[in-house]
C-alpha positions, -999 to +999 in steps of 0.1 A: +592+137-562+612+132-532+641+144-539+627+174-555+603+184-526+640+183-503+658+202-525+625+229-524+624+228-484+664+228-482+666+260-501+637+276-489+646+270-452+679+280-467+666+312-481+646+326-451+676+319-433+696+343-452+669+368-456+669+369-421+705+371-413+703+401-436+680+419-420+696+416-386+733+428-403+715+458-414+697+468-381+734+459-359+747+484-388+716+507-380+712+511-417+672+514-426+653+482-433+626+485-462+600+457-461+569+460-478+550+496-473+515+494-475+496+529-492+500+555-474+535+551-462+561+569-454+587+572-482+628+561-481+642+598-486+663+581-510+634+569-532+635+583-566+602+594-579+587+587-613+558+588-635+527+571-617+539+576-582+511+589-566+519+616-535+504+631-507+516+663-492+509+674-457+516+713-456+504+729-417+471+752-427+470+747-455+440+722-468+446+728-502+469+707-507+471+686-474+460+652-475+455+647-514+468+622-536+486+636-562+499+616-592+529+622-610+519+621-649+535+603-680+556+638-684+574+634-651+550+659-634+528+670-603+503+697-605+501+713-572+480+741-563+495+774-553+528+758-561+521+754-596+530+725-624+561+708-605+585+685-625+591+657-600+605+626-617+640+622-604+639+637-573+642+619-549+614+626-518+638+648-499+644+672-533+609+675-538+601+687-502+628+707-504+614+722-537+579+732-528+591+752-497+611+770-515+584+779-539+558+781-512+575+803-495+561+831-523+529+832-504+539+811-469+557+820-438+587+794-431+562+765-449+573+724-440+562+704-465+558+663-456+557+641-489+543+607-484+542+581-508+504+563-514+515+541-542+544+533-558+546+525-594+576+538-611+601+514-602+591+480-617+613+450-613+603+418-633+609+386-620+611+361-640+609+317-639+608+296-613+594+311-582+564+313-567+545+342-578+566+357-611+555+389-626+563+423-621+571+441-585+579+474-575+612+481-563+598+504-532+629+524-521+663+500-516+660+465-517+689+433-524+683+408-548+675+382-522+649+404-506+629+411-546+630+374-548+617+372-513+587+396-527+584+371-557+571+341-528+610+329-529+623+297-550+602+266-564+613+235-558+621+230-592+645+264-598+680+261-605+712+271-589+717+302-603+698+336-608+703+358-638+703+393-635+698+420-668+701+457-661+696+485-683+728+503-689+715+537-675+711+524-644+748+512-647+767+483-651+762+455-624+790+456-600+795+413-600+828+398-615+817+383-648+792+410-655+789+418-692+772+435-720+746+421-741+750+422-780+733+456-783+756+472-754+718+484-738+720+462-707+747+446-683+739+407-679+748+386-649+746+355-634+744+349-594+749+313-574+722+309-550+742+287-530+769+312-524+745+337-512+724+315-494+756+297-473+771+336-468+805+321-487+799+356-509+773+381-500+788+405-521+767+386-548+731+399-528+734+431-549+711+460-544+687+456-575+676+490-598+649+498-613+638+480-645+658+453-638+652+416-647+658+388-629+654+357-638+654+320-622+655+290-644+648+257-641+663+233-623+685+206-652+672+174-642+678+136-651+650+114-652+651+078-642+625+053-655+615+015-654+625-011-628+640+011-598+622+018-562+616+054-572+615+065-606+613+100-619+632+134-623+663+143-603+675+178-599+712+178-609+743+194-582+751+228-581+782+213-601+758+205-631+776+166-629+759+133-618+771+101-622+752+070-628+753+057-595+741+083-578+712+090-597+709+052-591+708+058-559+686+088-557+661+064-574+665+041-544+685+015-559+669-015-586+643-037-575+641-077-577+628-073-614+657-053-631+679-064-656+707-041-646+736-055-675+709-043-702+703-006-692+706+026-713+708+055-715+687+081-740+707+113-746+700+145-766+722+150-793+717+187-805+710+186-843+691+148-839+655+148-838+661+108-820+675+106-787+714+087-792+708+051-771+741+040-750+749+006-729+753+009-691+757-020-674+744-011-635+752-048-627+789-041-634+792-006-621+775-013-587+802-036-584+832-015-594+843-038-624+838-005-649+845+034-648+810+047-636+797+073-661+791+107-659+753+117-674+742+151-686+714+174-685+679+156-698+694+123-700+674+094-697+684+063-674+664+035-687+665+005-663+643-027-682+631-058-665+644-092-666+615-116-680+627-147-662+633-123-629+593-113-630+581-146-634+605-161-601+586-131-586+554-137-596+558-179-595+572-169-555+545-143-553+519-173-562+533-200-540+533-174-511+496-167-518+489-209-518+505-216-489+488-188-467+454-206-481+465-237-471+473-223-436+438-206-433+420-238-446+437-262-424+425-235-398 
């Protein structure tokens, strides 16, 4: 739907925007940008290692152990030979270098170790909803929230207006205003506006993301809009979750010749109801300012019927039309 597919390319033009903007604050700031590293790369120093990382090590002359993936194990370890059984979750890749020339120094003279990280697979982010490709991404070293989602293929059209965040309370809290515990007090819960990040009106909201994290994108509330308008269908509601009648009148392209706009309705969801609650509008009245125009909700249903005398002027004018233009040709 139209207004749909605008409100996709709005915030997607919208969010490359931002992504870029970002990247160029953090190279004026001369702070390390960390896109996507293809296997092998070389690691962040700040990246913190875990189980099924998989390493190389480049140590000068020495072959056993240059140049060979290594994995760390379920227990947090690498088994690395002439250094021994090595417990390398948690350091980060400058600790671990740091490490194994201490202990090769046993049977080395002045050793430099280089770690390098082939794969990364320790630091899983799931992302969640309405984007393009959801699922599970590593984390790769430092990354914001805008830049996971960016891994994620960015919004759908559809999404919503605000992203949720869930964190696992090891990790700590999530440093947003609003930020809460869940019921279990195991993870900090928090929701982001897209809009404020994407307009820069509060880019303290583009958090860094940790590991295990979750983040999640709903959809989009919409109204739908059915029967005798120019463009039926569903309507994504304003960042302000409120639409009024006429405007999703509007977005619909206004009534055509055939509606009866006194006799609209609208169907509502009532929680507890199983049957939709059925209430009057009368467009007629409202598009001429003789009553309060209404505010509708989430789901609702704008209902717009057609006049049976109105499709047979149409289709009687529709008729003569056709007659005349035979006439026309035959007298031809």
């Amino acid at each position: 739907m139209l207004n749909i597919r605008l409100h996709g390319l709005l915030s997607s033009v919208l969010f490359a925007s931002v992504l870029l903007a970002s990247v160029a604050m953090a190279q004026d700031n001369s702070a390390p940008t960390i896109g996507h590293l293809e296997a092998p790369a070389a690691a962040p120093s700040n990246y913190v290692l875990g189980p099924n990382d998989q390493v190389t090590l480049s140590v000068a002359d020495l072959e056993e152990i240059s140049n060979k993936p290594m994995r760390v194990d379920m227990r947090g370890d690498l088994n690395v030979p002439l250094a021994g059984r090595i417990h390398a979750e948690g350091l980060t890749v400058d600790q671990l270098e740091t490490q194994l020339e201490t202990i090769l120094k046993k049977d080395l003279r002045d050793p430099h170790v280089v770690v390098t990280i082939a794969e990364f697979r320790s630091q899983p982010v799931s992302v969640l909803g309405n984007v393009v490709a959801p699922g599970v991404h590593q984390l790769e070293g430092r990354k914001t929230l805008f830049e996971m989602l960016s891994l994620a293929g960015g919004l759908r059209p559809d999404a919503g207006y605000s992203v949720k965040i869930t964190r696992n309370i090891k990790w700590g809290r999530i440093p947003l205003p609003g930020a809460h515990d869940d019921a279990s007090g195991q993870f900090s819960v928090a929701s982001v506006s897209v809009k404020n990040i994407m307009n820069g009106s509060n880019p303290a909201e583009n958090i860094i993301i940790k590991p295990e994290d979750t983040i999640t994108v709903p959809k989009a509330d919409l109204i739908y809009v059915l029967g005798s308008v120019r463009r039926p269908g569903g309507f994504v509601m304003g960042q302000d979750q409120t639409m009024s009648a006429l405007q999703i009148l509007a977005l619909a392209e206004g009534m055509d010749h055939t509606a009866s706009g006194s006799k609209a309705r609208i169907m509502r969801v009532v929680p507890g109801n199983p049957v939709r609650t059925e209430i009057a509008v009368n467009l007629d009245k409202l598009q001429h300012g003789k009553v309060p125009d209404m505010q509708l909700q989430s789901d609702d249903i704008l209902i717009v019927p057609s006049s049976a005398a109105k499709t047979v002027l149409v289709r009687t004018a529709d008729a003569g039309a056709t007659i005349a233009q035979v006439a026309i040709y035959a007298a031809h």
